[in-house]
C-alpha positions in Angstrom: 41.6 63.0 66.3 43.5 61.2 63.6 47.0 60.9 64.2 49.4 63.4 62.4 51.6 60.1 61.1 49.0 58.8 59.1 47.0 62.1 57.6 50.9 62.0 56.0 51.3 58.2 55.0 49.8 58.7 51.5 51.9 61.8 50.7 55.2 59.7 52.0 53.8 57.1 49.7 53.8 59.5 47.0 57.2 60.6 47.4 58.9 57.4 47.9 57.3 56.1 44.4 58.7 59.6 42.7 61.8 58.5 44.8 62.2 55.2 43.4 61.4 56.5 39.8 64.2 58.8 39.3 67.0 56.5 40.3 69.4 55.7 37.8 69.0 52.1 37.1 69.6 50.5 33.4 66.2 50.7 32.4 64.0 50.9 28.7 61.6 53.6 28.1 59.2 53.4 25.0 56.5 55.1 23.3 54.6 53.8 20.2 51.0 53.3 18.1 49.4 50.1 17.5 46.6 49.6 15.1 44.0 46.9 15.2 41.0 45.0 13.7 39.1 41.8 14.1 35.9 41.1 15.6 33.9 41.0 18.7 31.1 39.0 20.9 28.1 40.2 22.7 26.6 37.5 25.3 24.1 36.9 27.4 25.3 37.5 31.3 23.3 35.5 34.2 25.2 36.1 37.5 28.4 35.9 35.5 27.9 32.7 33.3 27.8 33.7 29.6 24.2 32.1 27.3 25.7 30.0 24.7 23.9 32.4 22.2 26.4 34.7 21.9 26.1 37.1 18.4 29.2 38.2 16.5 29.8 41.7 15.7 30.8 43.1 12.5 33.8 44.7 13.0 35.9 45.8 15.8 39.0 48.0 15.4 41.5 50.3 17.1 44.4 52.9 17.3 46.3 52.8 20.3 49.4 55.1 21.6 51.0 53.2 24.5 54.1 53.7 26.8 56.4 50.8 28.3 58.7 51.2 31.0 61.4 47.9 31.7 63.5 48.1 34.6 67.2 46.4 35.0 67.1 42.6 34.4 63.1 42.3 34.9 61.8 39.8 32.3 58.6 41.5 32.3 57.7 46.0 31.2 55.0 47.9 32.7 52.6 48.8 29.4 49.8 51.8 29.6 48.8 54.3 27.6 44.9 55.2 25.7 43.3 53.6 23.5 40.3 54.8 21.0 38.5 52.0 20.0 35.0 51.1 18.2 32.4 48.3 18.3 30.7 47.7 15.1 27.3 45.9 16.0 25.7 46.4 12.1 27.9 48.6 9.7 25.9 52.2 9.5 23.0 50.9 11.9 24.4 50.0 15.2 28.3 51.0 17.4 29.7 52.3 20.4 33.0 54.2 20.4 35.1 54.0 23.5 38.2 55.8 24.9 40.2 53.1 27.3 43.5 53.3 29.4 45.1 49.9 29.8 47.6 49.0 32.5 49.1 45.7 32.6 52.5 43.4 32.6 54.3 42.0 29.6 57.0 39.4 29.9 59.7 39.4 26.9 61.6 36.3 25.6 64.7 37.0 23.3 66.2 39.8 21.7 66.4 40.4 17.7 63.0 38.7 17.6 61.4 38.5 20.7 58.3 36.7 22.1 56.0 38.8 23.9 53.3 37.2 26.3 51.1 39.3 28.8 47.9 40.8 29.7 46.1 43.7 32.2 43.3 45.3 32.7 41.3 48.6 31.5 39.0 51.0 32.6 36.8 52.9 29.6 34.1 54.9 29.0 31.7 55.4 25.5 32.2 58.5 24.0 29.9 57.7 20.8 26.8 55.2 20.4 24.6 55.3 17.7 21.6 53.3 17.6 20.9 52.0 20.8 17.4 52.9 22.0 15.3 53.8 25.3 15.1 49.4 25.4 19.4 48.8 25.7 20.6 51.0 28.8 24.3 51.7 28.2 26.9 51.5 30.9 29.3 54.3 30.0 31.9 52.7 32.4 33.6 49.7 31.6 36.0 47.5 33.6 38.0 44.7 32.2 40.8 42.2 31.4 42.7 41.6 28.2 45.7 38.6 27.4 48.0 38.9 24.5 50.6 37.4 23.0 52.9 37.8 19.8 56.3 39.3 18.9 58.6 42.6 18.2 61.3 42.4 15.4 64.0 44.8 16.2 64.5 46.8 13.3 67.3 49.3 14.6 68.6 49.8 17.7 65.6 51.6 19.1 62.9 50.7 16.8 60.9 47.7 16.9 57.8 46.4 15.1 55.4 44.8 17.0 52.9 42.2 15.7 50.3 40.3 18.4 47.0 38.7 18.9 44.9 40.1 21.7 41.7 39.4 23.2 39.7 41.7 25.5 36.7 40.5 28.3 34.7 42.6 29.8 34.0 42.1 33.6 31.0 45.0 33.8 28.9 45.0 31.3 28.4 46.7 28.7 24.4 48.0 28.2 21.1 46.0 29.6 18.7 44.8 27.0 15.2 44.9 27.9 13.3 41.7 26.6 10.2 40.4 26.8 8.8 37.0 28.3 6.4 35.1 26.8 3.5 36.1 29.1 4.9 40.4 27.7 6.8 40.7 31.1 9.8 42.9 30.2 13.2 42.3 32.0 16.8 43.2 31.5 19.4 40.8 30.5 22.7 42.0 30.6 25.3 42.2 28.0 28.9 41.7 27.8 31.5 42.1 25.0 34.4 40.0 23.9 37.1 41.3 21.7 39.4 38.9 19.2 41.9 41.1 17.3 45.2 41.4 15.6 47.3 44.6 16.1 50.7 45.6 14.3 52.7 48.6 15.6 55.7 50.2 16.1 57.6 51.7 19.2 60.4 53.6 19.8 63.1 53.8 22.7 63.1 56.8 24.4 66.0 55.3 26.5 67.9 52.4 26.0 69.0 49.5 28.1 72.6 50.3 29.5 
């Protein structure tokens, strides 16, 4: 029989995080949309070593509604929040749509203008793909990391504007494509996208710094 202590460790868990969230320390709460655009990269995967042959996409692009939470003296904020974003492979022909949730750290430097460097991870899942045949098997999971860096200009005393360059890798991959060897052997090869964007938003302080 499994002790009675720990069938009730990951409810005491529970409640000392709810706990620890509703003490009253000096802390920033923020909501806010991001938009962004740039491009992407598809490669070549081999037991996690990219092919230099890598193929640009057309277009990538994004609208983002995210959350921030900066406790008392930390240098860095907690950032999540969902993210709808779209992978243009040929304009009309070829995309996949995804719906993401990010979660990661970013560490602020200043204050009027400040310098913002971070990154995270997300988790996503395609919600649209449009021309992708029996041959490319989608994963409609994907796992991965992202790194940003830019800056927010405070424009009142709870509204900022946010300007950064960002760039997204994915860890799983993104679909198998089924190619043939010389001999007509088919295999899979599996592909994996990198994103290279600019984003510009705004946010808004729900609560302030004391």
């Amino acid at each position: 029989m499994i002790p009675r202590k720990l069938i009730n460790l990951p409810q005491a868990l529970l409640l000392s995080l709810l706990l620890i969230s509703t003490i009253s320390y000096a802390q920033e709460k923020s909501i806010g949309v991001n938009l962004g655009f740039g491009t992407a990269e598809m490669n070549e995967s081999n037991e996690g070593i990219f092919n230099q042959e890598a193929f640009t996409l057309k277009n990538y692009k994004l609208i983002e509604f995210f959350y921030t939470h900066k406790f008392e003296n930390a240098p860095f904020l907690i950032k999540s929040g969902v993210i709808f974003n779209k992978r243009e492979i040929e304009k009309g022909n070829y995309d996949l749509s995804y719906i993401s949730v990010p979660l990661g750290l970013d560490f602020v430097f200043g204050n009027k203008i400040q310098l913002v460097i971070g990154g995270g991870f997300y988790t996503g899942t395609i919600i649209q793909s449009k021309g992708f045949g029996s041959t490319n098997i989608l994963n409609n999971f994907q796992f991965g990391a992202e790194v940003n860096a830019g800056f927010n200009f405070q424009l009142s005393e709870r509204l900022k504007l946010l300007a950064a360059y960002q760039i997204n890798q994915d860890i799983t991959k993104t679909y198998d494509k089924t190619t043939f060897s010389p001999g007509g052997a088919p295999y899979q090869e599996k592909m994996m996208g990198s994103d290279y964007y600019l984003k510009f938003g705004l946010s808004y302080q729900l609560i302030p710094a004391n």
